[in-house]
VOMARZA-73559 format. One line per 10 residues: their letters; for each residue x, z, y of C-alpha. Coordinates in Angstrom, 3 decimals. Example, Ala and Ser with C-alpha at 12.3 -4.5 7.8 and 13.67 -1.06 7.14 Angstrom:
BEGIN
AS> 12.300/7.800/-4.500  13.670/7.140/-1.060
This chain:
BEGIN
XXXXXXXXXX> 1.788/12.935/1.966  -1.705/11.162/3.006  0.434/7.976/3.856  -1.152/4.724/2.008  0.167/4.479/-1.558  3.328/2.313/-1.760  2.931/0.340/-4.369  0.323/-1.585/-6.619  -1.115/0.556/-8.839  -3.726/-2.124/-10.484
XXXXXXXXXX> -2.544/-2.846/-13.763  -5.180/-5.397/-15.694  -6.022/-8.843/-15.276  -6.140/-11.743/-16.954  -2.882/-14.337/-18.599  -2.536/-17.178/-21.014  -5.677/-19.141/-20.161  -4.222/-21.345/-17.642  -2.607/-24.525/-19.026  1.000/-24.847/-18.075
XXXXXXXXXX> 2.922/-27.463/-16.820  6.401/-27.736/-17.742  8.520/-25.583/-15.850  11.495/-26.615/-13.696  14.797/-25.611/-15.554  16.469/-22.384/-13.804  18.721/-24.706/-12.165  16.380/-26.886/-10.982  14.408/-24.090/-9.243  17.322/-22.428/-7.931
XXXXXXXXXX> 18.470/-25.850/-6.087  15.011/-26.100/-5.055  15.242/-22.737/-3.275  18.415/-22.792/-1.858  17.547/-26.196/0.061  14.995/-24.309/1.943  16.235/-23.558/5.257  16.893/-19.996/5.908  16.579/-19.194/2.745  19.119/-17.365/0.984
XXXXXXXXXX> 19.201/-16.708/-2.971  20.919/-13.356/-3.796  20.642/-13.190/-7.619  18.850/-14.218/-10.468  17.807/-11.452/-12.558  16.416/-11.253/-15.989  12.407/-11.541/-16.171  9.818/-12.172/-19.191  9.608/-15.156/-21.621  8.214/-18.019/-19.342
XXXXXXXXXX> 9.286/-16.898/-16.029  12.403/-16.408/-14.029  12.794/-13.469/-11.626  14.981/-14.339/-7.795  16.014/-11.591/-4.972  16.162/-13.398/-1.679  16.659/-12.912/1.705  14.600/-15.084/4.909  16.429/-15.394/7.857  13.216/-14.153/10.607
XXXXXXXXXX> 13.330/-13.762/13.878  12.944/-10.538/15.528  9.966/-11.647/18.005  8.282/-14.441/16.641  7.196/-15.447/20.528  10.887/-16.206/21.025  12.360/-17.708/17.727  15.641/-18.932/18.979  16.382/-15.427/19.782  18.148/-12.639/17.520
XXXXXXXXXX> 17.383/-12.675/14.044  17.335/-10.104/10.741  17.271/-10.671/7.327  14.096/-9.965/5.356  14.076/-9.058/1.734  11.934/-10.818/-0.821  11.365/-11.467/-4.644  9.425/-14.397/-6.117  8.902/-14.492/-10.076  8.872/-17.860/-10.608
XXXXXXXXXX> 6.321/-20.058/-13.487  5.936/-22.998/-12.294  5.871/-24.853/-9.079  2.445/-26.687/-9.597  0.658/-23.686/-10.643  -1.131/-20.755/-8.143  1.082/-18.568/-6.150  0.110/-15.029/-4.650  1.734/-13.878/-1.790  1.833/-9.643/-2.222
XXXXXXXXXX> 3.596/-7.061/0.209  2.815/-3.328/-0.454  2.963/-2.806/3.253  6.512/-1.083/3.015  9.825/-1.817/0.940  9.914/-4.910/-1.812  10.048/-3.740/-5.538  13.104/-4.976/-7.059  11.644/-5.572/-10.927  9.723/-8.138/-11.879
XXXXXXXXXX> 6.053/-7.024/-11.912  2.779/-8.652/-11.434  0.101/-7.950/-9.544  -3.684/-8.262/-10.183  -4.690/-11.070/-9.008  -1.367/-12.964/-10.091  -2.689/-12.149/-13.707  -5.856/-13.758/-12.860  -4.477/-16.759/-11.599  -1.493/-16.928/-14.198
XXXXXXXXXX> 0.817/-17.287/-11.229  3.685/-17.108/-9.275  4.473/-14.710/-6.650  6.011/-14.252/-3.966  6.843/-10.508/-2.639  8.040/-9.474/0.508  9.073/-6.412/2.463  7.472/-5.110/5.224  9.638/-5.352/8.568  11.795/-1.938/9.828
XXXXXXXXXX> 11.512/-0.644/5.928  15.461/-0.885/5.537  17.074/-2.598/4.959  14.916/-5.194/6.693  15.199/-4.170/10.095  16.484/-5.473/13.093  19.663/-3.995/14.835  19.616/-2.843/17.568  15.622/-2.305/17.133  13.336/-1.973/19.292
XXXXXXXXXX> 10.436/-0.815/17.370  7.616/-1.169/20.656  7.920/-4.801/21.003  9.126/-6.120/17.277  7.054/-3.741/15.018  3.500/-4.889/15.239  0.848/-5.821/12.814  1.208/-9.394/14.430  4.764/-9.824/14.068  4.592/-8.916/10.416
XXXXXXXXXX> 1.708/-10.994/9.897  3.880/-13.669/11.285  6.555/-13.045/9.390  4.149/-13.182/6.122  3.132/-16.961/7.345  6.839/-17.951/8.379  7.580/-17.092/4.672  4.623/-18.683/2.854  5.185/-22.529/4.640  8.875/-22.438/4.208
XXXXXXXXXX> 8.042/-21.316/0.166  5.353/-24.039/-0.080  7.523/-27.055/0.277  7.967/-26.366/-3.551  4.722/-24.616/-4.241  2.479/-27.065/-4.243  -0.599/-25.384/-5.187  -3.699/-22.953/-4.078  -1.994/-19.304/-2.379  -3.567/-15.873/-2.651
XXXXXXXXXX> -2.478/-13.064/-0.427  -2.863/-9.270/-1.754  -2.027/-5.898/-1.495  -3.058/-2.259/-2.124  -3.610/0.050/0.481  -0.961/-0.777/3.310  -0.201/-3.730/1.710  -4.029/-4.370/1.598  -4.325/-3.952/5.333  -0.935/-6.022/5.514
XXXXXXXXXX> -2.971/-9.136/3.837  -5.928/-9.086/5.739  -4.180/-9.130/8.677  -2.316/-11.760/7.540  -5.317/-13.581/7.229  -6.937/-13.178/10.635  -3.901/-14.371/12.655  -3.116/-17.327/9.898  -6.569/-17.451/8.211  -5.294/-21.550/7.080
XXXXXXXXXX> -2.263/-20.247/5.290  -4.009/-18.810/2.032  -6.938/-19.902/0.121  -8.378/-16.204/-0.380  -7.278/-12.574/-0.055  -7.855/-9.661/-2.197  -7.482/-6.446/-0.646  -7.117/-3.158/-2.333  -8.104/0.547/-1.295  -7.895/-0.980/2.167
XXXXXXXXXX> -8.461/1.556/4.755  -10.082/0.207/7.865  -9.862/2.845/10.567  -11.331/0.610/13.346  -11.975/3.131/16.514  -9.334/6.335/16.275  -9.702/9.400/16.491  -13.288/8.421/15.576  -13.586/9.175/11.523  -15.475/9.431/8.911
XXXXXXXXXX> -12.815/10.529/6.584  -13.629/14.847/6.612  -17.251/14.216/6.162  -16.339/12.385/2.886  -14.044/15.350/1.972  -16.683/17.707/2.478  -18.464/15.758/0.009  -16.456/13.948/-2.351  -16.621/15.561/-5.972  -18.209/18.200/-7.047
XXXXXXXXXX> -19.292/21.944/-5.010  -16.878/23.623/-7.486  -14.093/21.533/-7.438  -13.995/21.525/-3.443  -14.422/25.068/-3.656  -11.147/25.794/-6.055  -9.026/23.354/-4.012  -9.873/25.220/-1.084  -9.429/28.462/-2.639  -5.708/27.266/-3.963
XXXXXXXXXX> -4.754/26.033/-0.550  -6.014/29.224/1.585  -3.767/31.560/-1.104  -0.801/29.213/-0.948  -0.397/29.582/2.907  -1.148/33.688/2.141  2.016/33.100/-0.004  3.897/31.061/2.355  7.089/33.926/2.510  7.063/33.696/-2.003
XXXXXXXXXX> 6.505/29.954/-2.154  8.742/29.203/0.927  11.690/31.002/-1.299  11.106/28.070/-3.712  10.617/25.297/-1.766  13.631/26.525/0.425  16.217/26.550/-3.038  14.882/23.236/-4.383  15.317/21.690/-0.569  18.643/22.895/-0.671
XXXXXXXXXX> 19.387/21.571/-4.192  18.021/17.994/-2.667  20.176/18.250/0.401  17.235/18.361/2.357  17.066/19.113/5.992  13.413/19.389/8.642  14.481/18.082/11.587  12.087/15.730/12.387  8.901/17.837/11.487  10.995/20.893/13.239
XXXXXXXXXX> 11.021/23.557/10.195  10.633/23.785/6.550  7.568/26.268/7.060  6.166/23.658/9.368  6.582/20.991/6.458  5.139/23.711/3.504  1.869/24.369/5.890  1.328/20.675/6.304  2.091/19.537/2.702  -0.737/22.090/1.710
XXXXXXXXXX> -3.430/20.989/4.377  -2.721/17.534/3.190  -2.732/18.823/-0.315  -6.320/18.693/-0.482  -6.485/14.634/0.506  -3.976/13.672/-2.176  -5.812/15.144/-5.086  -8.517/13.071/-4.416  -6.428/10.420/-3.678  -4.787/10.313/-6.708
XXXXXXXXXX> -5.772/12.603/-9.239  -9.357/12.274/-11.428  -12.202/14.246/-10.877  -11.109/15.880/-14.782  -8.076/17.437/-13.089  -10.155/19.962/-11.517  -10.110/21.903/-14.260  -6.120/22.452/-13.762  -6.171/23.826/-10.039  -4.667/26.699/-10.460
XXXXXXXXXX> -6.737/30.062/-9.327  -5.449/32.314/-6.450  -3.061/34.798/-7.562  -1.515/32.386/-10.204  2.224/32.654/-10.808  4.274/30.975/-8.258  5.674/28.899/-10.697  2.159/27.665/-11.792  1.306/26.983/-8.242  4.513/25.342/-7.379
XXXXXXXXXX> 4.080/23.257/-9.972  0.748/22.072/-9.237  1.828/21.210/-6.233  4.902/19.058/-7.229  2.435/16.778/-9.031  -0.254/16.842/-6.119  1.730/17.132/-3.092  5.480/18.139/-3.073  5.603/21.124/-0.116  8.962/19.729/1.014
XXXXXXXXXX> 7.431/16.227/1.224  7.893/15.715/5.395  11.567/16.409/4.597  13.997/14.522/6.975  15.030/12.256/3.528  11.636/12.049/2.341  10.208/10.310/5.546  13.433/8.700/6.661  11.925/5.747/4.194  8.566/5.395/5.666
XXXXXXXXXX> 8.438/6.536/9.289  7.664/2.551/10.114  4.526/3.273/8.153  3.894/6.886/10.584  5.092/4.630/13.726  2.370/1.828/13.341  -0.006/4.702/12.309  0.468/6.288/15.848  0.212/3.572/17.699  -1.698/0.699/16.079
XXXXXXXXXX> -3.214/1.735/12.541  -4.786/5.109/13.567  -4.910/7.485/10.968  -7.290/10.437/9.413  -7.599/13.803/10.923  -6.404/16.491/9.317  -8.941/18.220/6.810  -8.066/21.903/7.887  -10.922/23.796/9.895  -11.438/26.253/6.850
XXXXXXXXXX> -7.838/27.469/7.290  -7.318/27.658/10.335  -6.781/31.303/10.838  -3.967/30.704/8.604  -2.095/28.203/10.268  0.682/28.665/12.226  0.642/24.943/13.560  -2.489/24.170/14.219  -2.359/20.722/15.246  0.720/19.340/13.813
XXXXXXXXXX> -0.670/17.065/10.849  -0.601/13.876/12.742  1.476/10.599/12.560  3.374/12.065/15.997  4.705/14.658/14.017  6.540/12.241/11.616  8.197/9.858/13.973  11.866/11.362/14.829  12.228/11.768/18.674  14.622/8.440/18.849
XXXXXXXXXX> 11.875/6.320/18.395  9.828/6.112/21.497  6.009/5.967/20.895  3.883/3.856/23.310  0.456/4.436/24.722  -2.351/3.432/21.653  -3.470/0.032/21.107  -6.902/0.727/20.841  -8.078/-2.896/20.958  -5.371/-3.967/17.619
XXXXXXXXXX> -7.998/-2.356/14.859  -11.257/-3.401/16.465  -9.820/-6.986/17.054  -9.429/-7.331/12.798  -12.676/-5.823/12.061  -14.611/-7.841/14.175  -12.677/-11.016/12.534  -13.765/-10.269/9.474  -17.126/-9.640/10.180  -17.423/-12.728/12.138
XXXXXXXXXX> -15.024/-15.411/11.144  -13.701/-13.866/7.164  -14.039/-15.790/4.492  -12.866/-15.909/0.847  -12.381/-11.737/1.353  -12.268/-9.657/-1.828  -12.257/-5.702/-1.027  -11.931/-2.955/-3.572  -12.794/0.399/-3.409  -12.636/4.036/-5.357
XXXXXXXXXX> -15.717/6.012/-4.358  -13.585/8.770/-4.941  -10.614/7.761/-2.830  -10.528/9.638/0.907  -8.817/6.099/1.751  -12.607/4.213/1.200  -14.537/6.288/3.382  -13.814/3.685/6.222  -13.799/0.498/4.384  -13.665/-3.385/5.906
XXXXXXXXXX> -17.860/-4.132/5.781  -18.417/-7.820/5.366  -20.562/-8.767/8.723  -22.954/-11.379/10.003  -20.533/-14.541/9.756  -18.430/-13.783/6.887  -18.637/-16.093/3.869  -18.043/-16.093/0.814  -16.399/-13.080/0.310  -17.153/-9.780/-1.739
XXXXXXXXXX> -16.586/-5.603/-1.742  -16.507/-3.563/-4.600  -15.986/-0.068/-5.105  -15.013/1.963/-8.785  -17.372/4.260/-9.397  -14.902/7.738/-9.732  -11.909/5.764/-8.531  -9.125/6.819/-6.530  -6.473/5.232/-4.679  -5.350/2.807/-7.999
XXXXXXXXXX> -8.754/1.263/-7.871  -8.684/-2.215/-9.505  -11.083/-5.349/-10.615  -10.646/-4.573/-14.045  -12.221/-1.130/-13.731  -15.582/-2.403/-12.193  -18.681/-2.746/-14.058  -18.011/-6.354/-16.690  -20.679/-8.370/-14.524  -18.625/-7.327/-11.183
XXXXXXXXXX> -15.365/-7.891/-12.783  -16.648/-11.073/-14.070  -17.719/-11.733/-10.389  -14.664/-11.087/-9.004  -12.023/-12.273/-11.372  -14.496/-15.515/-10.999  -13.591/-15.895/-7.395  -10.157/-15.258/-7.644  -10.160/-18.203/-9.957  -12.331/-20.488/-8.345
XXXXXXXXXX> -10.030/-19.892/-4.683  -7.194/-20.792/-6.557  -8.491/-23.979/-7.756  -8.679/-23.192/-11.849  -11.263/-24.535/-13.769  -13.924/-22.491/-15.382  -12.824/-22.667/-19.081  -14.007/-19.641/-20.529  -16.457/-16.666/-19.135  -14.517/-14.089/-16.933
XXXXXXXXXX> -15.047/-11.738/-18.780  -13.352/-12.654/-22.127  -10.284/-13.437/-20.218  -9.985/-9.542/-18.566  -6.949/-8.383/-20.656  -4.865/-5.804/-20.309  -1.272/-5.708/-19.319  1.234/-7.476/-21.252  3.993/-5.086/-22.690  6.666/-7.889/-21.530
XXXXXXXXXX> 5.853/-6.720/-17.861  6.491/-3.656/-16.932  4.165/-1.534/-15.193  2.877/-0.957/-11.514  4.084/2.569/-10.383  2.153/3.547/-7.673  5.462/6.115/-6.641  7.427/3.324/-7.523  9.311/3.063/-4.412  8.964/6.789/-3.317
XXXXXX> 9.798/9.897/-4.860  6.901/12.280/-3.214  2.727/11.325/-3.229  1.972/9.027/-0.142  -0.297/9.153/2.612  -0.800/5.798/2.858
């Protein structure tokens, strides 16, 4: 699905070289946290030597213009080193992870952090909702702020916000509606789509890689939809294996024809420019091409179950967000639903959509490019999500864009160039208030085996959009 990734996929940074207070006992911490008003420890979980790991809930209201109104719960985790020491607020822009990872720029800083779900990404939703006036990019960037000053009565030092892709968008929006809150953001794979339906994102298509490699994607996807009756066979038994149903996109054909347009998107998006040598050639057998296709883009990915956990995502992509056009003109005499790969199409008819806000995206970019400061974006060149990036303007300050030369969608610091990683992780640092002891570079590690690792499909089982 071309649906930002859900999770962080960055995976290096840098540990051990900030000097550590003594940590508050467990119980001390826990007391500390359950004294914060609407606040609401769940569990302590196990978590790495020097760090305990909390699920919690934070009691928000549903429209932050009327607080004393109805409320929800909101679901968070905050790995916990100590209470002096940095703390990073991360979302991923949809549902919370529930192990205890890291993310980048919390291994830079050595930190704590604090991780929160995005609103209507169950089971933090309101009931009843109403999804026109409660989801909004500036209700969620409220709820990020309620959470970060009722957490920094005991964190006492610098915060970082961060996030990859929607969560990336989720923390620089975040920092234009409560630019005070955080010290510096850092931004990955950030899409920035500022005036939709105008794009840049099929001119990069038609350009990213190499002449061959577009060719043989384009070649696998015009003989899969000449195949739709032998591949439809197998998509239909291993839907009805799943329990899946296609009531939302309207058919299972409908869902195979736009699984294979998108197709196309998420290799780039995820896959390296090395696994063109495995696209299967027309005429394959279906098992080969089936297969490819599980790993690239599953053809019964707009299943009812597979979007029931992210149509918030494909509702603030309709109406707020904007979103790519579909990268189909060379098959179009193959299509059957020519038009149907939009965010529209993945929004089940009980949620009303409202008229485009076509003032929400422009509002943020011009922010930035006036008024950001302390900004940190990161980029794949080869990612379809970085052909409209956030561009650092007249009045920003201090503030930096990368990009990874070759990378896709898990673009991170540590796989820049040493002098720009140096740069960066430099910055990171220096916004979090940590002394220079040692050059950047040095202190670039890779990930401790104590942690476990950032799965990009962490939270999903089929290849995001977003």
């Amino acid at each position: 699905m071309r649906r930002l990734l859900t999770f962080s996929s960055v995976l290096l940074a840098t540990a051990g070289f900030v000097p550590a207070a003594p940590a508050a006992s467990a119980s001390d911490i826990t007391t500390e946290l359950a004294a914060i008003p609407r606040l609401t420890v769940v569990s302590k979980d196990p978590a790495p030597a020097g760090f305990q790991f909390f699920k919690l809930t934070f009691t928000q209201p549903v429209d932050h213009r009327h607080p004393e109104g109805r409320t929800f719960e909101q679901r968070f985790t905050l790995l916990h080193r100590d209470s002096s020491a940095p703390t990073v607020a991360y979302t991923s822009g949809y549902n919370v992870s529930e192990t205890p990872n890291r993310s980048e720029p919390t291994r830079i800083v050595d930190g704590n952090q604090l991780s929160m779900e995005y609103r209507y990404f169950t089971p933090s939703r309101p009931e009843p909702a109403n999804w026109s006036r409660d989801l909004t990019i500036w209700q969620a960037a409220a709820d990020e702020h309620d959470a970060v000053q009722a957490l920094k009565k005991i964190y006492r030092g610098r915060w970082l916000a961060t996030g990859a892709s929607k969560g990336g968008m989720t923390a620089t929006y975040f920092r234009r509606f409560f630019p005070d809150d955080v010290s510096g953001t850092i931004p990955y794979v950030a899409p920035n789509d500022v005036i939709d339906p105008v794009d840049n994102y099929n001119r990069f298509l038609a350009n990213v890689g190499t002449p061959e490699c577009r060719a043989s994607l384009k070649a696998l996807q015009r003989d899969a939809l000449k195949r739709r009756v032998e591949l439809g066979e197998r998509a239909k038994a291993a839907a009805a294996k799943k329990g899946y149903t296609f009531k939302t996109v309207g058919s299972l054909d409908k869902s195979l024809e736009i699984a294979v347009i998108d197709s196309y998107f998420g290799f780039w998006q995820y896959q390296k420019a090395s696994d063109c040598a495995s696209v299967p050639k027309p005429g394959a057998p279906a098992a080969t091409v089936w297969d490819w296709f599980e790993k690239v883009e599953s053809l019964n990915s707009y299943s009812d179950q597979e979007l029931d956990s992210v149509v918030p995502y494909y509702y603030q992509a309709a109406v707020q967000l904007g979103s790519p056009e579909a990268y189909d003109s060379y098959l179009r005499d193959l299509l059957r639903y020519p038009g149907a790969d939009t965010p529209r199409t993945f929004v089940p008819a009980s949620v009303r959509l409202p008229r485009f806000d076509y003032l929400a995206m422009p509002d943020i970019d011009f922010w930035v490019k006036s008024q950001g400061r302390q900004l940190l974006f990161v980029y794949g060149s080869n990612d379809p999500w970085s052909a409209e990036p956030f561009q650092l303007g007249f009045g920003t300050k201090d503030s930096h864009r990368y990009f990874v030369s070759g990378g896709n969608h898990g673009s991170s610091i540590a796989q820049l160039p040493p002098a720009q990683a140096a740069e960066a992780t430099s910055a990171i640092q220096r916004w979090a208030g940590l002394p220079e002891s040692a050059p950047a570079r040095s202190r670039m590690v890779t990930t401790p085996s104590d942690f476990p690792r950032f799965d990009t499909d962490e939270m999903m089982s089929s290849r995001p959009r977003l």
